[in-house]
C-alpha positions, 0 to 999 in steps of 0.5 A: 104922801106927796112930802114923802114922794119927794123925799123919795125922788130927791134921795135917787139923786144922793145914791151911787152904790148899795151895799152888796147889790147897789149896781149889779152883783157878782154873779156866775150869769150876768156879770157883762151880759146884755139885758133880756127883752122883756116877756112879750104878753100874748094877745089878751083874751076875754077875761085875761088880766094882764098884770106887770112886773118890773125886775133888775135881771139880766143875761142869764139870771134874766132868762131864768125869769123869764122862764119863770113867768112863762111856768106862770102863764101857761099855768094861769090862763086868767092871767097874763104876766108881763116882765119888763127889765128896767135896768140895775137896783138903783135904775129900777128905782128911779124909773119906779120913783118916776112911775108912783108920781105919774101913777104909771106904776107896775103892779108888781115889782122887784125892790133892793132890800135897803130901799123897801123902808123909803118906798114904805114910808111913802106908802107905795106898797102893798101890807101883804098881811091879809093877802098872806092870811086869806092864803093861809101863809105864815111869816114863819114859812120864810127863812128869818134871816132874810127878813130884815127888810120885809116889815114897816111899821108892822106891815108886812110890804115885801117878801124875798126874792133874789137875795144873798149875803157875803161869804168868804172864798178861799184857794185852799190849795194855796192855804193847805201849801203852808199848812193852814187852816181856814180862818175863823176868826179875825185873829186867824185872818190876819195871820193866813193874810199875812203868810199868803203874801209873796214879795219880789223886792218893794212888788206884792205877787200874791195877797192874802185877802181881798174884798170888794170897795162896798159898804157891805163888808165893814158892815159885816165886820161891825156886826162882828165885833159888837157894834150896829151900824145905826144907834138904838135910836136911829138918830146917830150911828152905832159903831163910834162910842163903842170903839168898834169903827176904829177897831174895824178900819183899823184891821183892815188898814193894818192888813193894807199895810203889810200887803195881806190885803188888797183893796182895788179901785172902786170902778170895777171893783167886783170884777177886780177882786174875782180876777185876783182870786181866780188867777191865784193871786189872792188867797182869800176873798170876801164876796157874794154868794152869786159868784159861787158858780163863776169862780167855781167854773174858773178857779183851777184849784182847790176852792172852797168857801166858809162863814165870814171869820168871827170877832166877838161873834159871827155877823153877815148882813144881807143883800138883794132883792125882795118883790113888792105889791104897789099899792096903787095896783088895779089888779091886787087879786091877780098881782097876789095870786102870782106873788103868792105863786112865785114864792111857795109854788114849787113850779114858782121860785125853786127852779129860779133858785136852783138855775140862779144860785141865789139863796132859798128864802122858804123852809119847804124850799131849803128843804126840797129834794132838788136843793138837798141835793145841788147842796150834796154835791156842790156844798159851797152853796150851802155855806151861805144858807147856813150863814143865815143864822146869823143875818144882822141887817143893823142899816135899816132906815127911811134914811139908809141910801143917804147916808150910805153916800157919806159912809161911802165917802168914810171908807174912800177917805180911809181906804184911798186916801189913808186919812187918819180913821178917827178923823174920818169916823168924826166926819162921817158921824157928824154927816150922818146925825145932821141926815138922821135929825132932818 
């Protein structure tokens, strides 16, 4: 346990960004907003267990927990939960790494989905399997596509919460102009790309597609054309051998070349990409599906969104958070009473899906009367759901945030910098074995 411990807390140090959600994900109701005070607990009563819960949401999507905690609350007078926002993913991490070895640990708490593997590993949460089976729960009650990240070593150690996945984000109003459809595939890609660009002399005015700099895309792209992000066996990667990491960057930097993409500068990157589209500047985007309600509330066209386009098939992994039960926890009993609440209660996570526009992740809540309808009338937020089919996180291991750096490092040196791709596919081969065989 201490080895693991501190392989935990000496990997915080190699971490900068996750995949999709590593600082803050494009969201309609949070992008700059500052961060909620946390639910104040009510003096506790004889007999009260107050339990704790650390998040990373903030501005709205933090009020909308705190709405949640207080339906709780008021609806479980033995219990008194308290929320606490610890700042962005890899912040709550660190603060959450800090807290396991000083044995100051929440009870419960939010986890980005490519961390739960590290924490598990060091045997900090919870296996949530005989809590789900005294509560007669199922696995199969949860939407398979955003499980990827909930079992270790055949424990179950967290279960979704705010989660998303890329989607593509198109201004069809640009794209019916010309005549053309949204694309389906890459081949269709390239060539929408590639008629939406607009030159005055040696300047781009308009671009057919743009992305934010994050590891999440190409992964989808790898999936996509045949590949997974780690070999079988999890001691070197699985996009080399085959030809799919050439194939990848060689279609985005061909897209580069020509002008049909933009790709902007790390800092920022999200909100570079969002302005770009919502100004009609780009015809295509490729970003969460928390930026549905931003871009829809801004965007003066037709906007419309659809699967990511396919290679040899559909792919998208997933992003977000998931909740965890510490393992250390005094309170498991009233812990899992209110996890167990917030994700099947229909007072629990459906409001805070609705309000937020993140994904449902149960079948009796995709199925709900309140969803069916918000989909009816803003179809746009079903694209992603139905995306779900076909979910592939290929990225997950113990060693996931480390290497990412050095996958980061492989798309700025190919991106950025136009290092020749093989070269740079050999360099970050040769990193991620020497991490993946420690």
């Amino acid at each position: 346990m201490k080895k693991k411990l501190s392989l935990i807390l000496a990997t915080t140090v190699m971490v900068g960004l996750l995949a999709g959600c590593g600082q803050a994900e494009p969201s309609s109701n949070s992008a700059g907003s500052a961060a909620p005070d946390s639910v104040k607990a009510e003096p506790t009563k004889a007999g009260t267990t107050t339990i704790n819960i650390w998040h990373s949401l903030s501005g709205k999507n933090g009020e909308y927990m705190d709405a949640l905690l207080k339906r709780f609350n008021d609806s479980h007078p033995n219990i008194q939960v308290v929320g606490t926002f610890q700042g962005t993913y890899d912040e709550t991490v660190t603060k959450l790494q800090q807290s396991i070895a000083a044995k100051t640990a929440p009870d419960v708490t939010m986890l980005e989905r490519a961390y739960v593997e590290l924490f598990a590993d060091a045997d900090a949460l919870e296996d949530l399997t005989p809590m789900m089976k005294a509560s007669n729960l199922s696995k199969d009650e949860f939407i398979a596509g955003l499980m990827g990240h909930s079992t270790f070593n055949n424990k179950l150690v967290t279960l979704p919460l705010n989660r998303s996945t890329p989607i593509l984000h198109i201004n069809k109003t640009l794209l019916d102009a010309k005549g053309l459809a949204v694309p389906k595939t890459w081949d269709d890609l390239k060539k929408v790309a590639n008629a939406m660009v607009i030159k005055e002399g040696s300047e781009i005015k308009q671009y057919g597609l743009t992305m934010p700099y994050d590891t999440w895309y190409p992964i989808a792209m790898i999936t996509q054309a045949g590949g997974t992000f780690f070999s079988e066996n999890k001691k070197s990667i699985g996009f080399y051998d085959n030809g799919v990491g050439q194939k990848v960057f060689g279609f985005l930097k061909d897209m580069q070349s020509s002008g049909a993409l933009f790709y902007p500068p790390a800092k920022d990157s999200g909100n570079i990409a969002n302005q770009l589209f919502t100004s009609g500047k780009v015809a295509m985007m490729y970003q969460s599906t928390g930026s549905i309600g931003g871009l829809a509330s801004t965007a003066k066209f037709d906007y419309t969104t659809a699967y990511l386009p396919m290679d040899k098939a559909y792919g998208t992994p997933t992003g977000g958070a998931n909740v965890a039960l510490m393992a250390g926890s005094k309170n498991k009993t009233a812990a899992w009473e209110f996890v167990r609440w917030m994700e099947t209660d229909p007072q629990g996570a459906l409001p805070f899906i609705l309000q937020s526009g993140y994904l449902p992740f149960t079948k009796s809540m995709a199925a709900s009367k309140e969803l069916t309808d918000l989909w009816a009338k803003e179809p746009n937020r079903k694209v992603a759901f139905d995306q779900l089919q076909y979910a592939v996180d290929t990225n997950k291991s113990v060693a996931w945030p480390e290497v990412m750096g050095e996958f980061n490092k492989m798309i700025e040196a190919t991106m950025y910098d136009n290092k020749d791709i093989k070269t740079s596919l050999d360099t970050f081969k040769k990193q991620a074995e020497q991490i993946l065989t420690k």
